[in-house]
C-alpha positions as CSV (number, residue, x, y, z in Angstrom):
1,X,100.8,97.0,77.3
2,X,98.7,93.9,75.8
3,X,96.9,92.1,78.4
4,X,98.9,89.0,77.4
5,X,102.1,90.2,76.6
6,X,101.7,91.8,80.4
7,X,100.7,88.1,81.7
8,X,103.5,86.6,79.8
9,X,106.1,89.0,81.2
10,X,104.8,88.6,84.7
11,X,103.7,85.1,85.4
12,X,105.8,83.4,82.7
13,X,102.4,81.5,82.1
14,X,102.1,78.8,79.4
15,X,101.0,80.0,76.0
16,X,97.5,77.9,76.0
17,X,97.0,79.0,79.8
18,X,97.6,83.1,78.1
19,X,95.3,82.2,75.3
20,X,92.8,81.2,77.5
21,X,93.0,83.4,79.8
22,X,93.0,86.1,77.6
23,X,90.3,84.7,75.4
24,X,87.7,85.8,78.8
25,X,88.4,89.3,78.4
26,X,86.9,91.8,75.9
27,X,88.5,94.7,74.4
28,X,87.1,98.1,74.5
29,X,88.0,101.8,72.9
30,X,86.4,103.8,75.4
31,X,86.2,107.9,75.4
32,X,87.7,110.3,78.2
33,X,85.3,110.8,80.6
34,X,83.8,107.4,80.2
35,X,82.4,106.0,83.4
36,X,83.5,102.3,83.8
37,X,82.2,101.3,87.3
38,X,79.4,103.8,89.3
39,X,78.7,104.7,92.5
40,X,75.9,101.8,93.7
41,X,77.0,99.6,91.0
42,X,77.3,95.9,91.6
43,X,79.8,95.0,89.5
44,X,81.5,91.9,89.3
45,X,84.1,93.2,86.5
46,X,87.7,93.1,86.6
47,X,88.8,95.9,84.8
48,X,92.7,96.3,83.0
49,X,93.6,99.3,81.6
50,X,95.8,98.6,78.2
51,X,96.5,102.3,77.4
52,X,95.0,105.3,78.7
53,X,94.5,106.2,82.7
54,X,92.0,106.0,85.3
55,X,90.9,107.5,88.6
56,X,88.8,106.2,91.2
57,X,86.8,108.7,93.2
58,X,83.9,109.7,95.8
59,X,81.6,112.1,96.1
60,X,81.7,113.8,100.1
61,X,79.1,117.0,100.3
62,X,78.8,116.9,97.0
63,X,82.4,117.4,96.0
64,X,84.6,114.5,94.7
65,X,87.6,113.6,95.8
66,X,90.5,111.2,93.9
67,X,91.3,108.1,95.7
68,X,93.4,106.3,93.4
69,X,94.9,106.9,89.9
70,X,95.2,103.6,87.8
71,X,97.4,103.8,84.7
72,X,98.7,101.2,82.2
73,X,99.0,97.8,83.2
74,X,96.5,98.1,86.1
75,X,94.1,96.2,87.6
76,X,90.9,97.3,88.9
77,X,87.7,95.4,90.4
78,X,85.2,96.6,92.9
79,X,86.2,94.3,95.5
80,X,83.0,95.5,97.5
81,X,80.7,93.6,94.8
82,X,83.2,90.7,94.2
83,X,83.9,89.7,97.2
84,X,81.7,91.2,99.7
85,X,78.5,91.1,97.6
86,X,78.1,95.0,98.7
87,X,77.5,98.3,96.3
88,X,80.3,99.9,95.6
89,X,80.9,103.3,97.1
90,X,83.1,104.6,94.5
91,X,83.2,106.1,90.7
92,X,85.6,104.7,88.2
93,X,86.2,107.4,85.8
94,X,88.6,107.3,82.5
95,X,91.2,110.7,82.2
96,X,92.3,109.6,78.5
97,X,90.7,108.2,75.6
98,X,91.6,104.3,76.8
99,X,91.7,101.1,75.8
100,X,90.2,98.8,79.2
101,X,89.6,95.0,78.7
102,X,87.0,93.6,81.2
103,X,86.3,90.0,82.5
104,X,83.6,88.5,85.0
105,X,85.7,87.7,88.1
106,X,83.2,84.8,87.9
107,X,85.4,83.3,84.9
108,X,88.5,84.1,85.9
109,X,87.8,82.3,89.1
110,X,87.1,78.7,87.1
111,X,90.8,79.5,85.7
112,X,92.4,80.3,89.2
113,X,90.4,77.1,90.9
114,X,92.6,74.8,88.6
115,X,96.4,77.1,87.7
116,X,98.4,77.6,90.8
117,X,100.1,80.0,88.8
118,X,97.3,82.2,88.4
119,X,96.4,82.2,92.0
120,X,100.3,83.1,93.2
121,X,99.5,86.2,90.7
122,X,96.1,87.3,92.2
123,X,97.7,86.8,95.2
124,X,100.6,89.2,94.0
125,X,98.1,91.8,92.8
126,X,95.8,91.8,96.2
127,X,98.9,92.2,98.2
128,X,100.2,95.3,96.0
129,X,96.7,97.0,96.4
130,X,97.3,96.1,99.9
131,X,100.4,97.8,100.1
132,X,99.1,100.7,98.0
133,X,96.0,101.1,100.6
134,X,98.3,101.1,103.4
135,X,100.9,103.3,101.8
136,X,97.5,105.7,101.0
137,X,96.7,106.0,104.8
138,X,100.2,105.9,105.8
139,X,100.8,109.3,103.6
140,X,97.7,111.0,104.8
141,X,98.1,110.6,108.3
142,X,102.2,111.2,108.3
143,X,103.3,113.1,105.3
144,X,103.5,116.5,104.8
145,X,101.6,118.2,100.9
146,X,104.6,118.4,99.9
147,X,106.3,114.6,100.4
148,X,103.2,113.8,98.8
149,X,103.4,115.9,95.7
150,X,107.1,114.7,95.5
151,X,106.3,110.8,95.8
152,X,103.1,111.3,93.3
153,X,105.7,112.9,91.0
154,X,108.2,110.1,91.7
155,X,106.1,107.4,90.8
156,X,103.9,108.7,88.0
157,X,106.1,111.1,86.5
158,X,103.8,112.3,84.0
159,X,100.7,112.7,85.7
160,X,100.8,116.8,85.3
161,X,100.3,116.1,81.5
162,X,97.8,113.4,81.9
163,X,95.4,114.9,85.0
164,X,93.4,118.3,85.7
165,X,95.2,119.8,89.0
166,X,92.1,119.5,90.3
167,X,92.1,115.9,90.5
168,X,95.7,115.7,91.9
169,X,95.1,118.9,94.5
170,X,91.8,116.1,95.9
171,X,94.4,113.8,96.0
172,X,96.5,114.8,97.8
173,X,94.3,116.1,100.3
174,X,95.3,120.1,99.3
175,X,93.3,123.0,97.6
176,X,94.5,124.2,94.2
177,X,95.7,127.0,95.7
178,X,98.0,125.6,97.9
179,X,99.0,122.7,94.7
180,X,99.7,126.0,93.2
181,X,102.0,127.4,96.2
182,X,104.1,123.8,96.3
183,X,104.9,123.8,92.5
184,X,106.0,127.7,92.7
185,X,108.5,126.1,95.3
186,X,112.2,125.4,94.1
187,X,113.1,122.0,95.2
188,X,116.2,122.5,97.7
């Protein structure tokens, strides 16, 4: 979905405050595989993926492991760089051929400093990666493989046609193999 028509839907945001908002953000066409945001980077992009999907992963022993899966109508930004001046530890990596508008959180912050509006939705979209991070840690340390595969299936429900089973297996904290064992399974 269009950056604006997304902002329009969700904020109900005047239609100079859109245009202007939307005016700080360019539009790219960028190729699977694409890197977006690096391990060590200091980035101070917000990313938002229009079409296409993303992943954000680490690298442990020399292995990489999915931490996130961002898809359309996401927002991404390395909070480590924008708001901790730190590197960032992970990789953002593009799945699809994508179309990903980015902004400097620097000029998105003039806009938020003056639209009360604005700041209710960053507000909105910290608290859902909140919620996302705790439901993350909440799943790993709780959930069996398989309540995880379920709920990844329940709330991307096309993510087999869109990711390697690699990525998902790292995801959910499972081998291949056993990825391989839970979708043999017959739901009961």
């Amino acid at each position: 979905m269009k950056l604006a028509d997304y902002l329009k839907q969700e904020i109900q945001l005047s239609d100079d405050t859109i245009q202007a908002l939307d005016g700080l953000w360019d539009r790219q066409r960028f190729p699977k595989g694409h890197q977006l945001v690096g391990a060590g980077s200091h980035s101070k992009k917000v990313f938002y993926i229009e079409k296409g999907l993303a992943r954000i992963y680490y690298l442990n022993d020399g292995k990489d492991i999915t931490q996130f899966f961002f898809d359309e109508t996401s927002f991404y930004t390395p909070i480590e760089n924008v708001f901790l001046n730190e590197y960032h530890p992970y990789y953002l990596e593009l799945l699809e051929d994508s179309i990903v508008r980015t902004a400097d959180f620097s000029r998105i912050e003039e806009l938020l400093d003056t639209n009360v509006k604005l700041q209710r939705f960053l507000r909105y979209i910290i608290v859902g990666t909140i919620k996302k991070l705790a439901d993350r840690l909440r799943s790993v340390q709780l959930q069996t493989a398989q309540d995880r595969y379920r709920i990844l299936l329940e709330t991307h429900p096309d993510i087999l046609l869109r990711v390697p089973l690699g990525h998902i297996a790292s995801y959910l904290g499972i081998t291949q193999q056993t990825l391989s064992v839970i979708r043999a399974k017959k739901p009961k």
